[in-house]
PDB file of N, CA, C and O in Angstrom, chain B, residues numbered from 101:
ATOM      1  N   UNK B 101     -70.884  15.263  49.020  1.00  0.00           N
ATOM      2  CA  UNK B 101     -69.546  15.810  49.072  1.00  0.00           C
ATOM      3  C   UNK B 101     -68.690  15.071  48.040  1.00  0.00           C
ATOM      4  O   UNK B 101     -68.605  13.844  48.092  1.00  0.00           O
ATOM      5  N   UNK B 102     -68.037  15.804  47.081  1.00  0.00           N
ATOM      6  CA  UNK B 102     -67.121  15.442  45.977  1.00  0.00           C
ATOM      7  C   UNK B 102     -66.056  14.220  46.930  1.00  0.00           C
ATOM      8  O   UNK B 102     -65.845  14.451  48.121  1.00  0.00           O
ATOM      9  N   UNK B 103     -65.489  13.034  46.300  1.00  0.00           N
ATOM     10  CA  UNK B 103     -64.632  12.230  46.095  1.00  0.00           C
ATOM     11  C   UNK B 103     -63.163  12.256  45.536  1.00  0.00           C
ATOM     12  O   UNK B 103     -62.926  12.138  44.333  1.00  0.00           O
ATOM     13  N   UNK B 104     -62.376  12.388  46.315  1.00  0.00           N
ATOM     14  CA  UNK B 104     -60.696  12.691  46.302  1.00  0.00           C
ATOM     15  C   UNK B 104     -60.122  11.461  46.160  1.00  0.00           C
ATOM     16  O   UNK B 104     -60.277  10.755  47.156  1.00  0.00           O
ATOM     17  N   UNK B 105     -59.528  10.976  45.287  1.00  0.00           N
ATOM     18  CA  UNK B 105     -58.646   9.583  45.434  1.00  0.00           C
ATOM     19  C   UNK B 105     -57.382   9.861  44.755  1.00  0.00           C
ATOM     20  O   UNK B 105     -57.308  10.184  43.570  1.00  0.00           O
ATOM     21  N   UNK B 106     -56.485   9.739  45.471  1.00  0.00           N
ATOM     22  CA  UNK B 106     -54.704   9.981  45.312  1.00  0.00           C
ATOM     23  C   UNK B 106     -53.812   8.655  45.320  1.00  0.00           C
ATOM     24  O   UNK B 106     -53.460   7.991  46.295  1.00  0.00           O
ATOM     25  N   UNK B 107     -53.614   8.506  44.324  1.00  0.00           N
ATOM     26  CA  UNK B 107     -52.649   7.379  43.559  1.00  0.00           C
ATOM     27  C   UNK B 107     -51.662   7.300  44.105  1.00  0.00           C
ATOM     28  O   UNK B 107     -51.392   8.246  44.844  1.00  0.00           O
ATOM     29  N   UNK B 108     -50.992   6.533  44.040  1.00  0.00           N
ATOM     30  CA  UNK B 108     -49.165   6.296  44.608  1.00  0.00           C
ATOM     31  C   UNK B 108     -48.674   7.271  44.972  1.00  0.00           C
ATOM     32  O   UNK B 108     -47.893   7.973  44.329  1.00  0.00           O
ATOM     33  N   UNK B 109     -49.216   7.510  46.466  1.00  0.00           N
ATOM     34  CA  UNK B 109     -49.292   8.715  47.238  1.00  0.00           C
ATOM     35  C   UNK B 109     -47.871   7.697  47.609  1.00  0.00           C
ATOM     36  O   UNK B 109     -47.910   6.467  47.572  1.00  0.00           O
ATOM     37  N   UNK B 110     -46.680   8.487  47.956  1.00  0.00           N
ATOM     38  CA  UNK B 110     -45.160   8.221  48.072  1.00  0.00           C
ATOM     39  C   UNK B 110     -45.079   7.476  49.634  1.00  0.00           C
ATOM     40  O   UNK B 110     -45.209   8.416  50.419  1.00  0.00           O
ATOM     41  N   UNK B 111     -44.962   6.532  50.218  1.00  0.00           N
ATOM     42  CA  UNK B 111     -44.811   5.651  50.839  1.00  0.00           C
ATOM     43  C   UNK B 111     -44.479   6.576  52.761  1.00  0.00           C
ATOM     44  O   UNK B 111     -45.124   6.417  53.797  1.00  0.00           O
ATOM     45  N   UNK B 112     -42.982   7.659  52.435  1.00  0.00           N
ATOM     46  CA  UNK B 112     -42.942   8.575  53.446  1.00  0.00           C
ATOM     47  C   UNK B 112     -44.375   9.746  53.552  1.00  0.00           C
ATOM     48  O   UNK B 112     -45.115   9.997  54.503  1.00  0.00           O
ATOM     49  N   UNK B 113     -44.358  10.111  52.593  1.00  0.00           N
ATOM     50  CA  UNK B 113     -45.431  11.102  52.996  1.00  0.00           C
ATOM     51  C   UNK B 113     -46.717  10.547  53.667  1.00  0.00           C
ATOM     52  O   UNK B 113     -47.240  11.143  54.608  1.00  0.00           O
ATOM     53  N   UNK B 114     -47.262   9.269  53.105  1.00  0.00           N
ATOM     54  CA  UNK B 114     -48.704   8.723  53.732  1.00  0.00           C
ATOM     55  C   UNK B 114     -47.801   8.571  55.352  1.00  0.00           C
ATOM     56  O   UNK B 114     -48.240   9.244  56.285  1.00  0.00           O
ATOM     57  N   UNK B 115     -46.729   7.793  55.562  1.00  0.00           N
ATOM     58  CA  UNK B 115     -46.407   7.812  56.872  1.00  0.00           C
ATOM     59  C   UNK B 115     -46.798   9.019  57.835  1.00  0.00           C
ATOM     60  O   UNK B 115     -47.607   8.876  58.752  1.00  0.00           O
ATOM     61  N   UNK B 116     -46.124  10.275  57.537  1.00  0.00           N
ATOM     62  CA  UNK B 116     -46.172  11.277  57.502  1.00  0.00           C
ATOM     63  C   UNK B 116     -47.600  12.015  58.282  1.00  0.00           C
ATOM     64  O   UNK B 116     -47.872  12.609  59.325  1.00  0.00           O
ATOM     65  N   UNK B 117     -48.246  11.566  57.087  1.00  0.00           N
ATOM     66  CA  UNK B 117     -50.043  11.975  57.215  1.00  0.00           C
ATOM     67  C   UNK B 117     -50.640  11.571  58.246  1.00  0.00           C
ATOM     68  O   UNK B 117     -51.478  12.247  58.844  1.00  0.00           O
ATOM     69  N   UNK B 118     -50.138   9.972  58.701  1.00  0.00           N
ATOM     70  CA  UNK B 118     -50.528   8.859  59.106  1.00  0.00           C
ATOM     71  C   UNK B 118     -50.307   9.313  60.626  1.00  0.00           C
ATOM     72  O   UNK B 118     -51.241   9.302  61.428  1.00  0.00           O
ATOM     73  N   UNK B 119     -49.264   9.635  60.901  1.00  0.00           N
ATOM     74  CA  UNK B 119     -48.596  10.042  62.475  1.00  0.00           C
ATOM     75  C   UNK B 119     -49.515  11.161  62.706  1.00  0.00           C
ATOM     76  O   UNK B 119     -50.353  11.088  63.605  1.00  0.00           O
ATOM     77  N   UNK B 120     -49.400  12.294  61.877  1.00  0.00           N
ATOM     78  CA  UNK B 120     -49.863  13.688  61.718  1.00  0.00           C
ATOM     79  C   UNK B 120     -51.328  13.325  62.576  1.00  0.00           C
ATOM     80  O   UNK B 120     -51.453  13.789  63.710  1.00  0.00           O
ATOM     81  N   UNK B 121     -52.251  12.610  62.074  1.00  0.00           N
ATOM     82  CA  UNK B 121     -53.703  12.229  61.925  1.00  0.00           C
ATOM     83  C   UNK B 121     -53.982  11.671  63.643  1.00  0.00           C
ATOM     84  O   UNK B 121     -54.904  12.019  64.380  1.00  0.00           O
ATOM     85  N   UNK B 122     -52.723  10.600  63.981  1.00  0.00           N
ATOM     86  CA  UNK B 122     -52.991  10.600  64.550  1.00  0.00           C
ATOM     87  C   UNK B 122     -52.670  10.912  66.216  1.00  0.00           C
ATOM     88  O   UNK B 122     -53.083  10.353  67.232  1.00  0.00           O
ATOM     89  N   UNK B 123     -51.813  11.979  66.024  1.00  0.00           N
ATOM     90  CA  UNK B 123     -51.696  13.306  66.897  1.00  0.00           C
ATOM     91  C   UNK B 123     -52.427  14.559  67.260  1.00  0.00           C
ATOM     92  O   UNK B 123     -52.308  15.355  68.191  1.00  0.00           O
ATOM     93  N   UNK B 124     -53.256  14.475  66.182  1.00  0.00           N
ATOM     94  CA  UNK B 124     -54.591  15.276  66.530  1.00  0.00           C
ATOM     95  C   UNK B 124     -56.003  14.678  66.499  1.00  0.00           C
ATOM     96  O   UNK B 124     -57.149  15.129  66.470  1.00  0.00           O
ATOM     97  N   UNK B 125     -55.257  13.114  66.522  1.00  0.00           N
ATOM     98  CA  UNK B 125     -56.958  12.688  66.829  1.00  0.00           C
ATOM     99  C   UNK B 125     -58.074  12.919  65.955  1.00  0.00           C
ATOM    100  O   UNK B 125     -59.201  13.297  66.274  1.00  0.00           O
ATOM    101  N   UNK B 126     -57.438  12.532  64.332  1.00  0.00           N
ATOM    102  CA  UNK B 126     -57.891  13.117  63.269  1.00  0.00           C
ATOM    103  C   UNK B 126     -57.531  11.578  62.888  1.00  0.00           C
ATOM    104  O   UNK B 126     -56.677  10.830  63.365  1.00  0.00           O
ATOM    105  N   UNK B 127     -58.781  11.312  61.541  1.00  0.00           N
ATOM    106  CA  UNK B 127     -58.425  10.411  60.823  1.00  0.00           C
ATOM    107  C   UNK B 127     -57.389  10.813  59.355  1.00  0.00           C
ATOM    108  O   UNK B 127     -56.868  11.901  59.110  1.00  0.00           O
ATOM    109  N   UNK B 128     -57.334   9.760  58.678  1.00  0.00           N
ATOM    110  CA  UNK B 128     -56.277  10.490  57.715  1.00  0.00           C
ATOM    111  C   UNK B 128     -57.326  10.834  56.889  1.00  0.00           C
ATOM    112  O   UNK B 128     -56.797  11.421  55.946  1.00  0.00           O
ATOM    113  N   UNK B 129     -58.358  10.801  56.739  1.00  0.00           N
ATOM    114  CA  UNK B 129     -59.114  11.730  55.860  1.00  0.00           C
ATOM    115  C   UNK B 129     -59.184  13.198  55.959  1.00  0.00           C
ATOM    116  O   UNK B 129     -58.918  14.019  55.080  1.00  0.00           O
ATOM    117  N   UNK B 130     -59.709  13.464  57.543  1.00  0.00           N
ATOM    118  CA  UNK B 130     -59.366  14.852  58.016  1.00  0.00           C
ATOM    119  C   UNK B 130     -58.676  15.593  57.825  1.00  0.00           C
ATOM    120  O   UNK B 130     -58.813  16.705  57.314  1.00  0.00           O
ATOM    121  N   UNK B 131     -57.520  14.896  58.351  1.00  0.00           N
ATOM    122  CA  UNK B 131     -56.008  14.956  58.404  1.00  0.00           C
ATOM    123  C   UNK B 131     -55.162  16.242  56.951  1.00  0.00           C
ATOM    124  O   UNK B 131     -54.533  17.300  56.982  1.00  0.00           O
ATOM    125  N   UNK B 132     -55.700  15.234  55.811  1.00  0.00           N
ATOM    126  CA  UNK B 132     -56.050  15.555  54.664  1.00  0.00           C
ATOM    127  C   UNK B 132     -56.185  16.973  54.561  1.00  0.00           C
ATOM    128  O   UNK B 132     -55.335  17.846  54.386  1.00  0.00           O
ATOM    129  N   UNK B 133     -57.822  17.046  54.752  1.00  0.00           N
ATOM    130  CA  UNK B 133     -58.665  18.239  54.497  1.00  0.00           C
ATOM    131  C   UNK B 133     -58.034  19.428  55.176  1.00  0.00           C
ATOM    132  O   UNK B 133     -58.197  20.589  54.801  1.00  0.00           O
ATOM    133  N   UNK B 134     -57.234  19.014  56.297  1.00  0.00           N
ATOM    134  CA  UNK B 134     -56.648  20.250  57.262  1.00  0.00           C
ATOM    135  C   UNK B 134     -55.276  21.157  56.091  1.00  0.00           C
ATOM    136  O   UNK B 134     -54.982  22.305  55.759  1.00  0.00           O
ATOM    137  N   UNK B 135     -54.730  19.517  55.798  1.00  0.00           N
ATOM    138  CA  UNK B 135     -53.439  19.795  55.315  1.00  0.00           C
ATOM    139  C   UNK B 135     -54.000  20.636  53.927  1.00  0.00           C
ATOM    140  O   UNK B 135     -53.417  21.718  53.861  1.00  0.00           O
ATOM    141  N   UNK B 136     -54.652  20.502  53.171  1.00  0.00           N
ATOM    142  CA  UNK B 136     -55.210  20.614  52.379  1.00  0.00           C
ATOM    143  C   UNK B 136     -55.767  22.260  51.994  1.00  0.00           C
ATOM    144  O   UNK B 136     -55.528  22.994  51.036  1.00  0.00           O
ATOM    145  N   UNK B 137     -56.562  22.418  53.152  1.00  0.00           N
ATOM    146  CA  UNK B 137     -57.291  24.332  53.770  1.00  0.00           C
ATOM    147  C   UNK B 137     -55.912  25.034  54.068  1.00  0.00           C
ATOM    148  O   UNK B 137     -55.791  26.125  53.511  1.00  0.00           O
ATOM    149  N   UNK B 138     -54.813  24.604  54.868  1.00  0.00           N
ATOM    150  CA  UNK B 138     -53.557  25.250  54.962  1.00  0.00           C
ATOM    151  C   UNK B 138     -52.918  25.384  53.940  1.00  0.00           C
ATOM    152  O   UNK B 138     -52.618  26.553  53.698  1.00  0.00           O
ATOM    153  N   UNK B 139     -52.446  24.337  52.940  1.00  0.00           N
ATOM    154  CA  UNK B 139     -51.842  24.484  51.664  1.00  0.00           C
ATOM    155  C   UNK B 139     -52.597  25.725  50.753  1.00  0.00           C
ATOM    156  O   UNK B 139     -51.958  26.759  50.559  1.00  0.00           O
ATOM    157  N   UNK B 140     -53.944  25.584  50.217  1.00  0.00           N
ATOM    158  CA  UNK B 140     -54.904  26.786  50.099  1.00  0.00           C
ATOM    159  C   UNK B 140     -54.874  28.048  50.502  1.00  0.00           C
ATOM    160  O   UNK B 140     -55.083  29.032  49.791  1.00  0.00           O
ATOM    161  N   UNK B 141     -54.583  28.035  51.788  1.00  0.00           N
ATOM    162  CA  UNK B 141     -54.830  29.506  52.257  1.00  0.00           C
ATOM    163  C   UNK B 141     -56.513  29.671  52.630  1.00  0.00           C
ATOM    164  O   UNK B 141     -57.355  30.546  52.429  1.00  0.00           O
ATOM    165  N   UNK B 142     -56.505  28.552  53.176  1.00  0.00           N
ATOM    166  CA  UNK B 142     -58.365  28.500  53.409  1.00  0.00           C
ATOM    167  C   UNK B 142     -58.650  28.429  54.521  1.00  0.00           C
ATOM    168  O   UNK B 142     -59.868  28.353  54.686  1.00  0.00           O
ATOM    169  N   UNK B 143     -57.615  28.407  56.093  1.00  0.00           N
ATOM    170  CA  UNK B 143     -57.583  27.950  57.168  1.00  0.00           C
ATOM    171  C   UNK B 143     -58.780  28.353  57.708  1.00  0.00           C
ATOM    172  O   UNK B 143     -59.456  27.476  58.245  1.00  0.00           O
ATOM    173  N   UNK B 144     -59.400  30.026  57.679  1.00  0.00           N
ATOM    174  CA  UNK B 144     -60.481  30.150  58.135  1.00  0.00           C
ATOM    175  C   UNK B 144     -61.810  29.386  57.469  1.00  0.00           C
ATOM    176  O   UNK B 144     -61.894  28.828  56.375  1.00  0.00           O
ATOM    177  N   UNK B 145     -62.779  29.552  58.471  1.00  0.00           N
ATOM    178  CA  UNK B 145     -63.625  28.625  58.608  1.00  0.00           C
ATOM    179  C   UNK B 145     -64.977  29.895  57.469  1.00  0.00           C
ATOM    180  O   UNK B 145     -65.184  31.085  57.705  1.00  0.00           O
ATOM    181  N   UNK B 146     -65.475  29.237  56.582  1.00  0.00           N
ATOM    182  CA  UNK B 146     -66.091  29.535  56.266  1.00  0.00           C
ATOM    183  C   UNK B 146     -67.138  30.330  56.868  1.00  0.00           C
ATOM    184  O   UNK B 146     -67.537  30.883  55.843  1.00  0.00           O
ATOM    185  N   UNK B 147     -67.830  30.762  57.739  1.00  0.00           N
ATOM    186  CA  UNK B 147     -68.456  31.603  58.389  1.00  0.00           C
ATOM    187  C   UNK B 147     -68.120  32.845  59.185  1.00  0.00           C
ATOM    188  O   UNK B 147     -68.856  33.686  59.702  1.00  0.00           O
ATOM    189  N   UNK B 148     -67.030  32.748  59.146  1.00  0.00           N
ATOM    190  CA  UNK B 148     -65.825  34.171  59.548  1.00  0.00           C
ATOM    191  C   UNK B 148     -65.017  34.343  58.097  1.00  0.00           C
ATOM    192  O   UNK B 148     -64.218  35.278  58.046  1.00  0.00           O
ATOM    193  N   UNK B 149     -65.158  33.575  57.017  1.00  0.00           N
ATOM    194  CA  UNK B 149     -64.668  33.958  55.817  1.00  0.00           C
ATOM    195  C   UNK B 149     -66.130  35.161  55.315  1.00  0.00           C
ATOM    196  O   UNK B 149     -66.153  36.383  55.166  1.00  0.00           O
ATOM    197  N   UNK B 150     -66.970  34.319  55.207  1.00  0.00           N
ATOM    198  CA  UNK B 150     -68.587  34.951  54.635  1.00  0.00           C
ATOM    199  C   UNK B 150     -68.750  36.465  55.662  1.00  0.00           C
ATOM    200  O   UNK B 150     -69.046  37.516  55.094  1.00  0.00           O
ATOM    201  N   UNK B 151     -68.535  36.438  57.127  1.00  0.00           N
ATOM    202  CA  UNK B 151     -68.577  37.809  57.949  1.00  0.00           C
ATOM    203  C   UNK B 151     -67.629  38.816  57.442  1.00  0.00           C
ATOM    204  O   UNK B 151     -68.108  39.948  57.512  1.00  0.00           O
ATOM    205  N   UNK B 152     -66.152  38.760  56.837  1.00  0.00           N
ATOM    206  CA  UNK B 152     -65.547  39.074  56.714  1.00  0.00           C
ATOM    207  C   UNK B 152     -65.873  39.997  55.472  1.00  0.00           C
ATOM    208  O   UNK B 152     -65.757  41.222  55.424  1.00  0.00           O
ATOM    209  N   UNK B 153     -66.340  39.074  54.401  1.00  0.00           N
ATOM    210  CA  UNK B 153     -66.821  39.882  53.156  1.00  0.00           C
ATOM    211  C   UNK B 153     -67.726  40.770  53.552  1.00  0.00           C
ATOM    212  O   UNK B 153     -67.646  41.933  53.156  1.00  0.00           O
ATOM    213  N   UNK B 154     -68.908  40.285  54.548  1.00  0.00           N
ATOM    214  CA  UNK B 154     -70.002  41.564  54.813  1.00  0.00           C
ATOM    215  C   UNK B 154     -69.175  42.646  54.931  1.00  0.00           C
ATOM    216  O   UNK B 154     -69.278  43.570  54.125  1.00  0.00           O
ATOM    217  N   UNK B 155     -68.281  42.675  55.911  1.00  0.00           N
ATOM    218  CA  UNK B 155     -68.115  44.034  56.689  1.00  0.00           C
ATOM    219  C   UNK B 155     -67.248  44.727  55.746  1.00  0.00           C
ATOM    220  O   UNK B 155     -67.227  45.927  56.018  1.00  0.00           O
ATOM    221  N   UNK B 156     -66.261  44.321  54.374  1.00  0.00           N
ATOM    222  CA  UNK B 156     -66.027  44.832  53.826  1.00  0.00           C
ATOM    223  C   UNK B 156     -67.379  45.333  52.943  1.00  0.00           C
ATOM    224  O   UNK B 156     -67.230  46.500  52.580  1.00  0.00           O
ATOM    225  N   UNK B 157     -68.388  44.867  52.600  1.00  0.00           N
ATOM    226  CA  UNK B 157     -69.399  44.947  51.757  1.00  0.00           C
ATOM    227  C   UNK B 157     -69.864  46.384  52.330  1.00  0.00           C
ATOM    228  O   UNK B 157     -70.133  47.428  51.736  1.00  0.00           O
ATOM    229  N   UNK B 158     -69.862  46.074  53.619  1.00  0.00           N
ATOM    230  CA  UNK B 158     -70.741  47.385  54.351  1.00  0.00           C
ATOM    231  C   UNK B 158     -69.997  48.020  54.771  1.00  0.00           C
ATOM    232  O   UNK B 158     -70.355  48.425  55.877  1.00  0.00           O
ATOM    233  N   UNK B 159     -68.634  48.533  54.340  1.00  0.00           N
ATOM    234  CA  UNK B 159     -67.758  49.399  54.583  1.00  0.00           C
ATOM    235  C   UNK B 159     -67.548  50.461  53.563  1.00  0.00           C
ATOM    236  O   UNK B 159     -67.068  51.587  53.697  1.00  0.00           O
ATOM    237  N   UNK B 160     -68.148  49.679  52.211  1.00  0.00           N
ATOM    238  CA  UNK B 160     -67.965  50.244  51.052  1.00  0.00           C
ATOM    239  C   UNK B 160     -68.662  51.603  50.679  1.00  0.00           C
ATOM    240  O   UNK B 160     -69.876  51.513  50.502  1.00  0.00           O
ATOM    241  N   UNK B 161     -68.061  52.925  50.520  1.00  0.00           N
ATOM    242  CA  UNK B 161     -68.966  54.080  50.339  1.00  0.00           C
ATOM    243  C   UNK B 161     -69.349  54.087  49.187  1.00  0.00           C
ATOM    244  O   UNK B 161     -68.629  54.019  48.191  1.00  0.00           O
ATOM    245  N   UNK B 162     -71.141  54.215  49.241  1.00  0.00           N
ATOM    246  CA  UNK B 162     -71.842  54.168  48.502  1.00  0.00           C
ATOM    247  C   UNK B 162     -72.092  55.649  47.638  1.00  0.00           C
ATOM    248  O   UNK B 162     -72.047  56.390  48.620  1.00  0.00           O
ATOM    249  N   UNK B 163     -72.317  56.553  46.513  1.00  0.00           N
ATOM    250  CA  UNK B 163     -72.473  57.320  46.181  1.00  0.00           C
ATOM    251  C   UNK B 163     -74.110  57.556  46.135  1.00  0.00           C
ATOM    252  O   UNK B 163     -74.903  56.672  45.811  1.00  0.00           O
ATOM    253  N   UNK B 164     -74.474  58.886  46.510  1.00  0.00           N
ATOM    254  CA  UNK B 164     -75.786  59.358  46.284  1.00  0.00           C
ATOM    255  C   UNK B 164     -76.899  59.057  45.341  1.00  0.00           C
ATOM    256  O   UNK B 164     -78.115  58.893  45.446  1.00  0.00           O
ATOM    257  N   UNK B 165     -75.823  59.045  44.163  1.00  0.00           N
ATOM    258  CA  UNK B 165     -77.021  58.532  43.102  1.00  0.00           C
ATOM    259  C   UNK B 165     -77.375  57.252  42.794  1.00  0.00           C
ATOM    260  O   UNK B 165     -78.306  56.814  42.119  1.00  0.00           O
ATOM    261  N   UNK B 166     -76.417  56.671  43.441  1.00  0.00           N
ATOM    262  CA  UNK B 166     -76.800  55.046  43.748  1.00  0.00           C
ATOM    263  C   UNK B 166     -77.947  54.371  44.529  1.00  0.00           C
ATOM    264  O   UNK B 166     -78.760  53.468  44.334  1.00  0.00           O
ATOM    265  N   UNK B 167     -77.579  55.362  45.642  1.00  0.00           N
ATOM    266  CA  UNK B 167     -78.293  55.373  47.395  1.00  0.00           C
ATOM    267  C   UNK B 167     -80.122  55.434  46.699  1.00  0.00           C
ATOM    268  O   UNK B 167     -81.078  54.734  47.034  1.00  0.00           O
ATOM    269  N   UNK B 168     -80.048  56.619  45.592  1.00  0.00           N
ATOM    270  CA  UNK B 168     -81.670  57.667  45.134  1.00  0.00           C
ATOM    271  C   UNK B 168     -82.046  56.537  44.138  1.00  0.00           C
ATOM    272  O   UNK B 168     -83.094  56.781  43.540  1.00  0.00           O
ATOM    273  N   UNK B 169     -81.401  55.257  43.782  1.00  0.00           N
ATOM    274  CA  UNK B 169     -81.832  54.703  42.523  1.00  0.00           C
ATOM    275  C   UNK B 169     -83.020  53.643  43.493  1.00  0.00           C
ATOM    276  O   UNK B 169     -82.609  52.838  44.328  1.00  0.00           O
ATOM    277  N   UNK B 170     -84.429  53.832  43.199  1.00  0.00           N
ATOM    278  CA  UNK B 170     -85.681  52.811  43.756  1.00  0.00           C
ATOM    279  C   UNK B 170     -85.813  51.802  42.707  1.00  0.00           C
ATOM    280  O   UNK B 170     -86.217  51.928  41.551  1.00  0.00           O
ATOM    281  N   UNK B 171     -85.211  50.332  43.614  1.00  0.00           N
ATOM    282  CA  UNK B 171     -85.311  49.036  43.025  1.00  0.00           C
ATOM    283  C   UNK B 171     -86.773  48.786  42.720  1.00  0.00           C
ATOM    284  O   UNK B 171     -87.056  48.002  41.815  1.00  0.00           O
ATOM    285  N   UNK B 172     -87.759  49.423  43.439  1.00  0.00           N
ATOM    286  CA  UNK B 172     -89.313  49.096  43.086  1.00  0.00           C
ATOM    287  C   UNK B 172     -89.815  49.466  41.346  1.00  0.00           C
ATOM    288  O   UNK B 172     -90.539  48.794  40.611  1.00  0.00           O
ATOM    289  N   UNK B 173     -89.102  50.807  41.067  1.00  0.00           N
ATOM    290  CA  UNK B 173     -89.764  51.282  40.379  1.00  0.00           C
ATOM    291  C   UNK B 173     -88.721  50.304  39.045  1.00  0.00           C
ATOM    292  O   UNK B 173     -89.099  49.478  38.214  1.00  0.00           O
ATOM    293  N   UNK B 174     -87.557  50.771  39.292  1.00  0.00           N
ATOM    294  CA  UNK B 174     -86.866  49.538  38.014  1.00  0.00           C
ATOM    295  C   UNK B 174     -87.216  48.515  38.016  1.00  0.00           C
ATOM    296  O   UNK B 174     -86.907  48.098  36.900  1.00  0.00           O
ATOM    297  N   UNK B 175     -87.760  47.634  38.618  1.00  0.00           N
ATOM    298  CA  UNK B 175     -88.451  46.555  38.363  1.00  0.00           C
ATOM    299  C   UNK B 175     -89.406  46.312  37.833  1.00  0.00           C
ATOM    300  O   UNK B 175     -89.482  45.329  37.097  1.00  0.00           O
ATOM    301  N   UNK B 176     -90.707  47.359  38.106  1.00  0.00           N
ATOM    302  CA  UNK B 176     -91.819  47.676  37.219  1.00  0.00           C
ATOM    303  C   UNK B 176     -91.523  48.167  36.307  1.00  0.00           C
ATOM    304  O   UNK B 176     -91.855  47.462  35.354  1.00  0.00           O
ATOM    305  N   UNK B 177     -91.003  49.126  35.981  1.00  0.00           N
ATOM    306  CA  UNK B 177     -90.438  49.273  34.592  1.00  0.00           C
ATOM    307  C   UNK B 177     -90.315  48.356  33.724  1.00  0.00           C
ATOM    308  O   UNK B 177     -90.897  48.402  32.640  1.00  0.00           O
ATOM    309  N   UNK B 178     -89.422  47.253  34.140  1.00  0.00           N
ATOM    310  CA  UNK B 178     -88.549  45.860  33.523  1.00  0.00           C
ATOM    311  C   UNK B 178     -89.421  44.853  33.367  1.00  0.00           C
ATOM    312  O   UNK B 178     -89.055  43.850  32.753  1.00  0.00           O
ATOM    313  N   UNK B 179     -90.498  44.927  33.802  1.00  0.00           N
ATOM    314  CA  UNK B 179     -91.620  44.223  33.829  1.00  0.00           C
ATOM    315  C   UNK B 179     -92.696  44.516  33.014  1.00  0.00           C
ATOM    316  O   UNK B 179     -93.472  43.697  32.522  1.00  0.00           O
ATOM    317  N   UNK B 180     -92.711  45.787  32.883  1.00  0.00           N
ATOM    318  CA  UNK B 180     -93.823  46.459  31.862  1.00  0.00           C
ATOM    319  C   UNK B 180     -93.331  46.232  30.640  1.00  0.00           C
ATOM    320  O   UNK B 180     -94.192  46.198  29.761  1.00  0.00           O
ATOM    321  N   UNK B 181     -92.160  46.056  30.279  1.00  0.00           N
ATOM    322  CA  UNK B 181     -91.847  46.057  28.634  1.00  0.00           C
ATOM    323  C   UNK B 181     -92.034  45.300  27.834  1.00  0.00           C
ATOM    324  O   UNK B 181     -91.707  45.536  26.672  1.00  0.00           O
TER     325      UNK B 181
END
């Protein structure tokens, strides 16, 4: 996992973090990462982010001649050349 280090992080705000962290029983690393996914717009959890794309994926209307195109045979094809 990548390494975050924040410089003369402003004296109130680490306070801040510091209380925050430990009101939810979070270290200030956590703490961090929470504040961090909210600032983002990332709050959901990656595995209801990834479900989310399926069902748009599989919502998507597919056209006929798409549906009739056989990945077997384009492949042998692509292979024969």
């Amino acid at each position: 996992m990548p390494l975050l280090q924040v410089r003369e992080c402003p004296e109130d705000i680490y306070r801040k973090i510091t209380y925050a962290a430990k009101n939810e029983n979070r270290t200030i690393a956590q703490q961090i990462i929470v504040l961090l996914e909210k600032a983002l717009g990332q709050e959901e959890s990656n595995i209801s982010r990834r479900k989310n794309i399926l069902k748009k994926i599989q919502s998507r209307d597919v056209s006929y001649e798409i549906k009739a195109v056989n990945p077997v045979e384009l492949i042998r094809e692509d292979r024969d050349r």
